[in-house]
VOBA-1610 file (N, C-alpha, C; in pm, whole numbers, padded with zeros to 5 digits, always signed):
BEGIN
Unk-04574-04824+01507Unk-04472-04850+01406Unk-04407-04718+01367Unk-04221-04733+01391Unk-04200-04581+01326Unk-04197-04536+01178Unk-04230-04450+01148Unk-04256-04382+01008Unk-04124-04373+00985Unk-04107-04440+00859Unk-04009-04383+00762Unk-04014-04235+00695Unk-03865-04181+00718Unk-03866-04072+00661Unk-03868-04060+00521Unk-03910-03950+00445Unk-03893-03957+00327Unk-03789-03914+00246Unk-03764-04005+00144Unk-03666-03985+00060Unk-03599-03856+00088Unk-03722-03735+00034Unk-03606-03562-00005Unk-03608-03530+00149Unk-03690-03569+00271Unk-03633-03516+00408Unk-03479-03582+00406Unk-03458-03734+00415Unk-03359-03765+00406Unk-03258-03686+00353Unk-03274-03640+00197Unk-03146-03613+00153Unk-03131-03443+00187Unk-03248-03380+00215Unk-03222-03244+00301Unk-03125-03225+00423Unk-03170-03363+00504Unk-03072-03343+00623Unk-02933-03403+00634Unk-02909-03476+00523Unk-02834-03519+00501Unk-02687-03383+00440Unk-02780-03284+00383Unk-02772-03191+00300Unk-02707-03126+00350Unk-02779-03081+00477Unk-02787-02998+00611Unk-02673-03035+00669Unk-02660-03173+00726Unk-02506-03207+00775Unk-02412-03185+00707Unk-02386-03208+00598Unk-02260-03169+00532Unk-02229-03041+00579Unk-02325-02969+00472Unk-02307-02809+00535Unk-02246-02810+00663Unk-02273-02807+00764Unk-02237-02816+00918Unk-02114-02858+00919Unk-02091-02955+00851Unk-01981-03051+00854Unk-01831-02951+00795Unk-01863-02921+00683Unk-01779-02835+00576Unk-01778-02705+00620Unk-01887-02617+00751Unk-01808-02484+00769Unk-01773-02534+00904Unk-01730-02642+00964Unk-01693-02623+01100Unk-01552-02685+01028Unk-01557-02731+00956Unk-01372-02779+00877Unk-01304-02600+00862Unk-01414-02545+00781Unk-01379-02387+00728Unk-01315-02326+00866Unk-01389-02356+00954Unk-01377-02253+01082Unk-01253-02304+01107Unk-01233-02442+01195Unk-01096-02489+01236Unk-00939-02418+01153Unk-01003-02471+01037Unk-00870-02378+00903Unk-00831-02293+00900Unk-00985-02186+00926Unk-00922-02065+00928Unk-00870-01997+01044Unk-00914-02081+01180Unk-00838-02063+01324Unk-00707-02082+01270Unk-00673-02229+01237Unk-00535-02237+01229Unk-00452-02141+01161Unk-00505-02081+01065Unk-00434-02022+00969Unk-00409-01880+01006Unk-00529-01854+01099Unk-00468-01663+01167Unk-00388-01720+01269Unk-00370-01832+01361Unk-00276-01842+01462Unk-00165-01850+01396Unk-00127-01897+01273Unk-00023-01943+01234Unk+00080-01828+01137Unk-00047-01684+01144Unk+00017-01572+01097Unk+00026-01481+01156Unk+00033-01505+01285Unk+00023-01448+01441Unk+00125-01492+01467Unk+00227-01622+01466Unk+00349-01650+01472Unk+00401-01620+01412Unk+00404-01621+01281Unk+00476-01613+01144Unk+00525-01422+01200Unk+00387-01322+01197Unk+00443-01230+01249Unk+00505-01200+01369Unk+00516-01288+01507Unk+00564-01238+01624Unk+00750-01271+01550Unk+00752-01409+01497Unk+00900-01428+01447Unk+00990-01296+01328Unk+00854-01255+01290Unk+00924-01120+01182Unk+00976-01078+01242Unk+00903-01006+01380Unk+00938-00889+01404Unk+01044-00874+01512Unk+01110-00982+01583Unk+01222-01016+01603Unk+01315-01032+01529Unk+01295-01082+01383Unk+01416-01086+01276Unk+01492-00959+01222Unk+01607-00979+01194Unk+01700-00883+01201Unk+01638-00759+01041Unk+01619-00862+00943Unk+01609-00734+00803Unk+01514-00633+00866Unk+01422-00614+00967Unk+01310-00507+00964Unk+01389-00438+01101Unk+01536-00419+01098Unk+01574-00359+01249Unk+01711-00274+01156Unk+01697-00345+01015Unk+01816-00303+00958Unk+01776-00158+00891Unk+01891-00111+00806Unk+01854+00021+00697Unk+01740-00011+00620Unk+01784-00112+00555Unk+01700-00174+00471Unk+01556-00185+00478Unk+01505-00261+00599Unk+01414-00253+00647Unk+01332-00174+00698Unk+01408-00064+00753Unk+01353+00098+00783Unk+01299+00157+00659Unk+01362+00135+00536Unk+01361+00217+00419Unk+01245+00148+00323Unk+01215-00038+00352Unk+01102-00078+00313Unk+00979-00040+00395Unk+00998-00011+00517Unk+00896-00003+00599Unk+00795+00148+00586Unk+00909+00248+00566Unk+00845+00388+00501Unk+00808+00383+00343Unk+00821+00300+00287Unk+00779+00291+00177Unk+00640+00208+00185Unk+00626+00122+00237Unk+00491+00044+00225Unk+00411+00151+00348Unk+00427+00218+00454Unk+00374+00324+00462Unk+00319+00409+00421Unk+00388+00451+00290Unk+00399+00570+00209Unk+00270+00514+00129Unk+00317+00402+00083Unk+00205+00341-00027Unk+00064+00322+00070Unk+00071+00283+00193Unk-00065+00264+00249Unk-00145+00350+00267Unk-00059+00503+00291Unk-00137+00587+00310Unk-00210+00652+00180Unk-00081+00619+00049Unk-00137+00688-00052Unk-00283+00607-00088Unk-00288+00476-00058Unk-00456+00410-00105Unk-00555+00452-00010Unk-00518+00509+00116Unk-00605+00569+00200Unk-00655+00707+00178Unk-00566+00788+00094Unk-00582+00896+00077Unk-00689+00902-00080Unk-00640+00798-00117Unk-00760+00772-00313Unk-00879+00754-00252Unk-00879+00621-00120Unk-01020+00566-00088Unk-01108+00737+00008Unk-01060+00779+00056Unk-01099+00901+00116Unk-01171+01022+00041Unk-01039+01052-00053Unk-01108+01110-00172Unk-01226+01082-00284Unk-01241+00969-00267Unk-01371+00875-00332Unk-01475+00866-00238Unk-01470+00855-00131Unk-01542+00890-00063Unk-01633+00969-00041Unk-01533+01122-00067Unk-01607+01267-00032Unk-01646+01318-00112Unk-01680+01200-00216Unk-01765+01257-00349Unk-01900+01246-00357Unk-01949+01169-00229Unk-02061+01119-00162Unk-02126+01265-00129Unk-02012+01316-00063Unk-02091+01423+00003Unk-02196+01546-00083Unk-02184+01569-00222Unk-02235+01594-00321Unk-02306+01536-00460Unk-02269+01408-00444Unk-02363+01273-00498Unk-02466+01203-00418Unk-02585+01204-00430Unk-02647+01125-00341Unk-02681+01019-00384Unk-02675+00964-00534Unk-02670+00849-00586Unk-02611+00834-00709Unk-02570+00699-00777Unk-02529+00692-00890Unk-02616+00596-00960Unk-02631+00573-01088Unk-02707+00475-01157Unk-02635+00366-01130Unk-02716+00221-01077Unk-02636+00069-01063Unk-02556+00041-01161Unk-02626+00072-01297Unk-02529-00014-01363Unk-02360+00098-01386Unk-02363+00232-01366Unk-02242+00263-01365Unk-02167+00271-01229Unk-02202+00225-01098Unk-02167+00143-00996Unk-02101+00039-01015Unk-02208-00070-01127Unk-02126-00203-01128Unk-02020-00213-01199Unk-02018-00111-01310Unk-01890-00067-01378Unk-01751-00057-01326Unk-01807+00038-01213Unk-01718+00062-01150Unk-01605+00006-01018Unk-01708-00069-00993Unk-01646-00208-00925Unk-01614-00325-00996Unk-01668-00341-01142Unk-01589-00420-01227Unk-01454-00386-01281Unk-01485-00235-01307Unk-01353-00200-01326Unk-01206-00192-01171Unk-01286-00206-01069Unk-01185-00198-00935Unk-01149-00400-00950Unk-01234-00435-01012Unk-01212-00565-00973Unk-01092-00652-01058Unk-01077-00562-01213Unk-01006-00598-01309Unk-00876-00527-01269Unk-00863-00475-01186Unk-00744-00350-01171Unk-00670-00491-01043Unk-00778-00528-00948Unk-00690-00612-00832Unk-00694-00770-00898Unk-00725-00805-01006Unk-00712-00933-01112Unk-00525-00910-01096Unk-00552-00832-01226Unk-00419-00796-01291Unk-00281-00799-01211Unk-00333-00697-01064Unk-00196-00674-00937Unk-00218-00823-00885Unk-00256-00925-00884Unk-00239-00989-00815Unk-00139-01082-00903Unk-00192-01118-01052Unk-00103-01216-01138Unk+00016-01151-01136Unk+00011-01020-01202Unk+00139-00981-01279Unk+00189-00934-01172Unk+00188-00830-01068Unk+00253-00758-00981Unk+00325-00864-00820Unk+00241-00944-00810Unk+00257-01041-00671Unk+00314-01170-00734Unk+00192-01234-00787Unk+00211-01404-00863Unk+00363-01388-00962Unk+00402-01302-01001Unk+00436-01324-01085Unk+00571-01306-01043Unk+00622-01213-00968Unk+00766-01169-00842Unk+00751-01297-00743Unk+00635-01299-00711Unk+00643-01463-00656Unk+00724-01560-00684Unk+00709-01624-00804Unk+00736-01732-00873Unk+00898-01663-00866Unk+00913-01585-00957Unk+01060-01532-00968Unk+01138-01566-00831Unk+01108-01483-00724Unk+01140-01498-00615Unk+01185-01678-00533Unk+01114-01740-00560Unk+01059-01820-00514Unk+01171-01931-00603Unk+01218-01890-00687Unk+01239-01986-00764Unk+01392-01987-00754Unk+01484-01865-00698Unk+01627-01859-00658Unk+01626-01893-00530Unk+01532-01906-00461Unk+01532-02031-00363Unk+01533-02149-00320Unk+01500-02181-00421Unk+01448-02373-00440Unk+01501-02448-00517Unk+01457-02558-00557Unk+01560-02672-00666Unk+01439-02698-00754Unk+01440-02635-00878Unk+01365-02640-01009Unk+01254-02570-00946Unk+01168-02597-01086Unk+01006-02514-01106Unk+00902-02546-01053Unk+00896-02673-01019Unk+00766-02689-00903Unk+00793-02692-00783Unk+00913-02676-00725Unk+00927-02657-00571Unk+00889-02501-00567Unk+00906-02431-00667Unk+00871-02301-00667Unk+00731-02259-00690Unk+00664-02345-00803Unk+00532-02333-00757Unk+00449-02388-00636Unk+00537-02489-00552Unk+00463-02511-00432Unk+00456-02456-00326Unk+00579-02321-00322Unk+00591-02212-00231Unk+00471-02109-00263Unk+00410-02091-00390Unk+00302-01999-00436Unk+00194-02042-00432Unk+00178-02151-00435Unk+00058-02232-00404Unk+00011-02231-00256Unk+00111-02276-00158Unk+00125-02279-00023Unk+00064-02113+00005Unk+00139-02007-00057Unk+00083-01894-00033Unk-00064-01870-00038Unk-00098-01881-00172Unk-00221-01905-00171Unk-00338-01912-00140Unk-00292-02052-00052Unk-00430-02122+00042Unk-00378-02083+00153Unk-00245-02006+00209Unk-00262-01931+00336Unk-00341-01838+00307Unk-00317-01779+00196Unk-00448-01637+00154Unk-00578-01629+00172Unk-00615-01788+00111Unk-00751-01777+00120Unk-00819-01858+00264Unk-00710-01934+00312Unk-00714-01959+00456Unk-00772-01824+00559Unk-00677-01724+00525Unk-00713-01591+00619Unk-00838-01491+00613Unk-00914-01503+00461Unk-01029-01463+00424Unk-01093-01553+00495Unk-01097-01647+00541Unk-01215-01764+00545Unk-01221-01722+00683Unk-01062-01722+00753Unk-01097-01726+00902Unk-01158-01588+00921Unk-01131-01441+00863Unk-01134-01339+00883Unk-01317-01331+00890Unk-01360-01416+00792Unk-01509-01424+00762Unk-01563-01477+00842Unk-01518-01559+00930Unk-01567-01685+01006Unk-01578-01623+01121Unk-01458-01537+01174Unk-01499-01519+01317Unk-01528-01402+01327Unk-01542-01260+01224Unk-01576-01115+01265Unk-01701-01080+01219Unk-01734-01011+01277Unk-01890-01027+01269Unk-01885-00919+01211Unk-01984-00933+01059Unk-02023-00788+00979Unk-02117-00798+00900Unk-02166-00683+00805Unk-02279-00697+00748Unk-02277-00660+00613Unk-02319-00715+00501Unk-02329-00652+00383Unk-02440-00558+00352Unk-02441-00548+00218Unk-02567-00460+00197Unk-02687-00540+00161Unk-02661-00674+00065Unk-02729-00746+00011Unk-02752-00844+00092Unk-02658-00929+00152Unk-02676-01078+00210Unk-02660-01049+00394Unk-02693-00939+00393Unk-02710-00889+00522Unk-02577-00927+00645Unk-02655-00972+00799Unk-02554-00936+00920Unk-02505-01131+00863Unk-02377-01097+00909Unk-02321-01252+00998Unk-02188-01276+01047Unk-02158-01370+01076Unk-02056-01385+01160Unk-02071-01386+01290Unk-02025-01432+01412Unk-02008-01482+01508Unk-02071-01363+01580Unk-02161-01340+01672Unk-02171-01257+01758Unk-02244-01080+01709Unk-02322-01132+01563Unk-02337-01024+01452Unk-02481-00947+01535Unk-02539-00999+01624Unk-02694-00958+01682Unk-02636-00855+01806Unk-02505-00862+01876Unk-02497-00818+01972Unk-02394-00646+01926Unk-02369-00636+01763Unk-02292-00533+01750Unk-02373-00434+01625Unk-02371-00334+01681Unk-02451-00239+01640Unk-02399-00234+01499Unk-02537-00168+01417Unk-02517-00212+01227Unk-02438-00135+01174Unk-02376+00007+01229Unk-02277+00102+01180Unk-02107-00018+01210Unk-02112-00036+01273Unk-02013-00151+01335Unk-01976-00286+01195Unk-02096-00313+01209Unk-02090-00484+01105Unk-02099-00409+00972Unk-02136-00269+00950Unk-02071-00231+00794Unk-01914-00210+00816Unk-01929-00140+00856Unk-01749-00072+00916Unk-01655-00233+00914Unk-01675-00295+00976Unk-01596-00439+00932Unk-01586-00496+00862Unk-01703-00520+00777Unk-01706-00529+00633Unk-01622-00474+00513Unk-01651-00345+00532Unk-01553-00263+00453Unk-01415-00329+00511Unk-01351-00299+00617Unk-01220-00342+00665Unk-01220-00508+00602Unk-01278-00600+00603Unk-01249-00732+00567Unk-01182-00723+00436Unk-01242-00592+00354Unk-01231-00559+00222Unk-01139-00495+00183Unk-01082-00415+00269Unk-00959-00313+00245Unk-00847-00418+00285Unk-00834-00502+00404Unk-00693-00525+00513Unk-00603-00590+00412Unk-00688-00666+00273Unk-00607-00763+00183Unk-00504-00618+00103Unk-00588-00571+00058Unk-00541-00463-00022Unk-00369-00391+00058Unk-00457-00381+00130Unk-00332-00316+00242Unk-00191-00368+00240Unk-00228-00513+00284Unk-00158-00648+00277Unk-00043-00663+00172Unk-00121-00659+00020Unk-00043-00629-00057Unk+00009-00534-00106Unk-00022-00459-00073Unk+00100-00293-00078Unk+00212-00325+00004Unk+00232-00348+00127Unk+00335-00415+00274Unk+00450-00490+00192Unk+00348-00608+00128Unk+00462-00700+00099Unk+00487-00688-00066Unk+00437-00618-00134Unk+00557-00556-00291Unk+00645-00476-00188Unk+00660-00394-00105Unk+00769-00303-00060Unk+00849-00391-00042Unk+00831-00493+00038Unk+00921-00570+00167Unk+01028-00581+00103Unk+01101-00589+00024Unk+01244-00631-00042Unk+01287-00459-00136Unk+01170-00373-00071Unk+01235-00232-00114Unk+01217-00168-00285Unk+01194-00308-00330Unk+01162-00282-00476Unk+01071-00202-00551Unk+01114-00103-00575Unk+00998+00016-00629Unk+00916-00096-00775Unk+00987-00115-00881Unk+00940-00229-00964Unk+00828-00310-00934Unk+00825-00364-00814Unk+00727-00465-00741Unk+00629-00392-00645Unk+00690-00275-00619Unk+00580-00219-00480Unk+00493-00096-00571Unk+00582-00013-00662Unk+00514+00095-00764Unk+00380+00032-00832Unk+00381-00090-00920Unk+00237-00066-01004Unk+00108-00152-00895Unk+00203-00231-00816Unk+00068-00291-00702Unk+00034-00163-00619Unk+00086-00049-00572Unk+00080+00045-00482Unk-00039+00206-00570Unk-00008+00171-00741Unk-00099+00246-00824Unk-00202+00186-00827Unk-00217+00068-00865Unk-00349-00028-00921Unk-00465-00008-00784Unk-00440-00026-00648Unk-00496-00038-00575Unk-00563+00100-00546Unk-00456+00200-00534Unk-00477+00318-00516Unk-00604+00387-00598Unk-00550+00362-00733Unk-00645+00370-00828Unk-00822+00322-00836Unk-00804+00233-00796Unk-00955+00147-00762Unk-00999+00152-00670Unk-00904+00250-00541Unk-00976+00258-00423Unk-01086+00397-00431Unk-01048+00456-00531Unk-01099+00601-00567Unk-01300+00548-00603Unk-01295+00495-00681Unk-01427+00458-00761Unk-01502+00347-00615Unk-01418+00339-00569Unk-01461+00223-00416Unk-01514+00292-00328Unk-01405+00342-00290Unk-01432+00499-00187Unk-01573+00513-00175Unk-01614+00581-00328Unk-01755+00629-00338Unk-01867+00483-00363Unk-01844+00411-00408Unk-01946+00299-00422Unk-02010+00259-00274Unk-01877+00267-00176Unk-01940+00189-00065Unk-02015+00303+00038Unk-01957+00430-00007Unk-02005+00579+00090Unk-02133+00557+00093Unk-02169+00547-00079Unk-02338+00599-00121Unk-02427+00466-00103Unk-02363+00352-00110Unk-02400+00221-00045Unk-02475+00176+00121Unk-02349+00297+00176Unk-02418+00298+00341Unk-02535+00407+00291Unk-02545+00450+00258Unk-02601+00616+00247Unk-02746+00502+00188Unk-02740+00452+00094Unk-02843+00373+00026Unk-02914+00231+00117Unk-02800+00224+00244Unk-02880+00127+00388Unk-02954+00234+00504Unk-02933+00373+00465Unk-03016+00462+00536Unk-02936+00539+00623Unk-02813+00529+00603Unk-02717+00571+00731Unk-02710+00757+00674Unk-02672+00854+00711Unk-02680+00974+00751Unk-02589+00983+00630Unk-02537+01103+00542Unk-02447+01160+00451Unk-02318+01146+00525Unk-02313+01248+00645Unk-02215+01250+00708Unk-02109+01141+00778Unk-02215+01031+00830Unk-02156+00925+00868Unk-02108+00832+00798Unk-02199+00861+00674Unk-02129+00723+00581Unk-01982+00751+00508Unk-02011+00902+00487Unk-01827+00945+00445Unk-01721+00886+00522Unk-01814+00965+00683Unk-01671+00947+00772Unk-01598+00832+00792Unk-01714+00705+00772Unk-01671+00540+00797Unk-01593+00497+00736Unk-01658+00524+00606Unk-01611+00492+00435Unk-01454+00541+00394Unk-01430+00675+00510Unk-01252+00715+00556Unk-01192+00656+00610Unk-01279+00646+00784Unk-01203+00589+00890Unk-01175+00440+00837Unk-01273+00360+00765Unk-01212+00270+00787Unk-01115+00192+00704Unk-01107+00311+00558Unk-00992+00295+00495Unk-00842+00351+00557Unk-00840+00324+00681Unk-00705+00339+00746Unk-00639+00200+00766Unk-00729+00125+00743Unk-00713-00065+00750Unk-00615-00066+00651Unk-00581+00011+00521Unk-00489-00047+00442Unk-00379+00008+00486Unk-00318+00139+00574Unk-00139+00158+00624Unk-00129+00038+00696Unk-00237+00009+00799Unk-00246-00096+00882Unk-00201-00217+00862Unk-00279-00296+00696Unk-00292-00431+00629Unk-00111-00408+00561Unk-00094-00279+00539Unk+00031-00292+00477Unk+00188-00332+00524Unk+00132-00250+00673Unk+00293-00305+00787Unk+00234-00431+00810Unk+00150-00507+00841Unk+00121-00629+00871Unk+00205-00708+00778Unk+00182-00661+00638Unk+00217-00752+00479Unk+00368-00710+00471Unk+00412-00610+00527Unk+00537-00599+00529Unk+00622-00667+00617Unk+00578-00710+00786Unk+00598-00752+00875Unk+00637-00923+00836Unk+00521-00963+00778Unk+00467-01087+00770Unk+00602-01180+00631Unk+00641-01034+00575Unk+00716-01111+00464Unk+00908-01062+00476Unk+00925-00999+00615Unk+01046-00972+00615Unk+01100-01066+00738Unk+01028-01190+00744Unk+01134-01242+00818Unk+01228-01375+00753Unk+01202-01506+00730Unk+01295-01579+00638Unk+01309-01571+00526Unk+01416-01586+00409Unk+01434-01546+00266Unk+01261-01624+00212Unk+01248-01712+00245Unk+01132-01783+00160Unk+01005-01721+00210Unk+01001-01617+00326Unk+00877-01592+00370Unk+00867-01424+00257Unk+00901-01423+00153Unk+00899-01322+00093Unk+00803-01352-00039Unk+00861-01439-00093Unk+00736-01512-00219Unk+00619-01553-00201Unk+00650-01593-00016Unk+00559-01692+00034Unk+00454-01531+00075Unk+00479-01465+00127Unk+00367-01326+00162Unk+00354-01281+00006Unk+00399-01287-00081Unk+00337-01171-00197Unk+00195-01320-00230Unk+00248-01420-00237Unk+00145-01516-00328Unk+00025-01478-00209Unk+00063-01489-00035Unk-00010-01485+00037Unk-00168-01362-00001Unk-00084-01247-00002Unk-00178-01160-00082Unk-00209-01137-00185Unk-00185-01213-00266Unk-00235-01240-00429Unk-00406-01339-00377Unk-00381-01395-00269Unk-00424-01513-00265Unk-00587-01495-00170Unk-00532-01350-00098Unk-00659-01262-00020Unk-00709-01206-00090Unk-00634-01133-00231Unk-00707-01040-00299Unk-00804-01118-00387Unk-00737-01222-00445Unk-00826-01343-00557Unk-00927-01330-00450Unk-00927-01403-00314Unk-01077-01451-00230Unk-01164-01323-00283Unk-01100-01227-00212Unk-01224-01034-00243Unk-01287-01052-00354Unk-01231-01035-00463Unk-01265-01044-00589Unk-01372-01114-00635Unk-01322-01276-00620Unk-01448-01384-00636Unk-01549-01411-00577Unk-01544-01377-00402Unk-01614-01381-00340Unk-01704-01256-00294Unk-01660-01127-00348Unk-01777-01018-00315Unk-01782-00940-00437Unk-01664-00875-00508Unk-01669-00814-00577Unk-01721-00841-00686Unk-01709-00950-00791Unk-01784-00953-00889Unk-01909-01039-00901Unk-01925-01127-00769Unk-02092-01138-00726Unk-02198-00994-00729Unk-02118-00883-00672Unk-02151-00797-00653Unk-02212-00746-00749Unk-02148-00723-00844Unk-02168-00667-01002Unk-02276-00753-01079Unk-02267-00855-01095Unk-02330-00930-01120Unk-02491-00970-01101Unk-02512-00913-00942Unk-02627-00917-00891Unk-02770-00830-00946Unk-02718-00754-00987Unk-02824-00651-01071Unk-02917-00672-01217Unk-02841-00772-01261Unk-02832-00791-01406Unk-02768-00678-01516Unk-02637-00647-01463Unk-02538-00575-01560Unk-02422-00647-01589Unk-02439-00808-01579Unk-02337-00869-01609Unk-02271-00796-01716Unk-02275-00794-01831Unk-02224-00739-01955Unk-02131-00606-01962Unk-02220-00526-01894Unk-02127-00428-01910Unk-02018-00347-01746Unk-02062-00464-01639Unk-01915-00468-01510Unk-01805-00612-01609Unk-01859-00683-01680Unk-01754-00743-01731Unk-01647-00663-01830Unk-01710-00575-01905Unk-01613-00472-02010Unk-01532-00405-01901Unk-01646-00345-01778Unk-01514-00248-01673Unk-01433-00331-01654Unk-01403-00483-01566Unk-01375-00547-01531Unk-01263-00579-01648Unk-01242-00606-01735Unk-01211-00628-01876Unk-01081-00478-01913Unk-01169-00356-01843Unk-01083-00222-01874Unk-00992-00216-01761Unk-01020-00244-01646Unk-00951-00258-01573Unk-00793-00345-01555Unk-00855-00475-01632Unk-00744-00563-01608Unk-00609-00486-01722Unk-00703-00445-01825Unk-00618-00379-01982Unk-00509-00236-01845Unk-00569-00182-01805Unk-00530-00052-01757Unk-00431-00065-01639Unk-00409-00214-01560Unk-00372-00280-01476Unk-00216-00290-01518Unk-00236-00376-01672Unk-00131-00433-01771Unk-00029-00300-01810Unk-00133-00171-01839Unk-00037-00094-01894Unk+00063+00005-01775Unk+00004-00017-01630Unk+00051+00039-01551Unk+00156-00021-01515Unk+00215-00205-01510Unk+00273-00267-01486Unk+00343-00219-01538Unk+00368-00272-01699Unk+00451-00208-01813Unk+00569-00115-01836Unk+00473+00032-01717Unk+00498+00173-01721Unk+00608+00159-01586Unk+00533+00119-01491Unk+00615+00146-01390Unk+00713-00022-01326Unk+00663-00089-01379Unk+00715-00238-01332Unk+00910-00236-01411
//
């Protein structure tokens, strides 16, 4: 006679399938969604605004800005080289405070030129929020796929991603970090894309700014998985070159039809929200310093607001 299973096996595997069920939906999505910004960019870069003055003159500007967050994250970096550790909880500070700084650029500096944008395009106020919305979940579409198929490693929740056993652990940090920078990048690219110092100035500070206190969190981070002084600087540099990179991409990606311009800033509003919720203030959180990465987090967003203000 066959044995009935029991009730909680039942609802374990039942449990189990979903799961299965819900990241092979994730995976498909997020295939679709890098193929579909793999077109989106082959059509940019045939389109005429990025061949024009104009486009030359946005293109050295989101340059300008990519390198300047490469040059903060670098310099944060090489503070490693004479720090060999910091206390967690002014770590988590400090990534609360990076986390309140990319809050802020994403509403006020992206979401918010978004909507504007978005809205001398369309017929009334919710066709305009459905262009920012649409952005959005392409945003968080591209985190998902970016997560899904590159294989890297954290510090805490260790290796994964597709193929994570066959690539050496200096490698699956190094991608990691890049999963983490390319959004950032992203949105520096596309505040330039329409040339607008207003829109590209306080998203191009905010980032810059928080890449400094980053820089060093993630240096002394490798340094704290055992990796060498020297190497963890150099990574913690090299691979903040992902944001000139993430930035012509975000510039690329939003200079080809009038609507693909609202539609890329929400896009990277929409990568940076994923970072944020999904590593950065888990991150903080994990220690038990909720309280006081929420005040950084909190100073950040305040310091975010007044930079807008200043330079917006």
């Amino acid at each position: 006679m066959a044995s009935t299973p029991a009730p909680g096996n039942e609802q374990a595997g039942w449990a189990a399938s979903l799961a299965t069920h819900a990241r092979n939906h994730w995976l498909v999505a997020g295939g679709l969604a890098l193929a579909g910004l793999v077109v989106l960019v082959l059509l940019a870069l045939g389109s005429e605004p990025l061949a024009s003055g104009r486009g030359r003159q946005a293109l050295g500007l989101a340059v300008a800005g990519g390198m300047a967050c490469f040059l903060t994250n670098a310099a944060g970096a090489s503070l490693a080289l004479s720090l060999r550790s910091i206390p967690r909880r002014v770590e988590d500070v400090l990534l609360g405070l990076a986390a309140g700084m990319m809050l802020a650029a994403s509403f006020f500096s992206l979401l918010v030129p978004a909507l504007e944008a978005a809205a001398t395009q369309t017929q009334g106020p919710l066709a305009a929020v459905a262009v920012v919305v649409a952005g959005l979940a392409l945003g968080t579409l591209l985190m998902l796929g970016l997560h899904a198929f590159t294989p890297h490693e954290h510090e805490t929740a260790g290796a994964c991603g597709p193929g994570h056993r066959k690539v050496g652990r200096v490698w699956l940090f190094a991608l990691a970090i890049g999963l983490h920078n390319f959004p950032e990048g992203m949105a520096v690219g596309t505040a330039f894309a329409e040339g607008d110092l207003s829109v590209g100035l306080p998203v191009t500070a905010a980032i810059a700014l928080q890449d400094l206190p980053e820089g060093l969190v993630v240096a002394l981070a490798m340094r704290a998985a055992g990796f060498g002084v020297g190497r963890s600087v150099l990574i913690s540099i090299g691979v903040g070159a992902v944001e000139p990179l993430g930035a012509v991409f975000g510039l690329t990606l939003s200079s080809g039809l009038a609507i693909a311009y609202p539609l890329g800033l929400a896009l990277a509003a929409g990568a940076m929200l994923f970072v944020v919720s999904h590593e950065v203030i888990p991150e903080t959180h994990r220690h038990g310093h909720e309280t006081p990465a929420t005040v950084g987090l909190m100073a950040g967003f305040a310091l975010m607001m007044l930079l807008d203000a200043l330079l917006g």
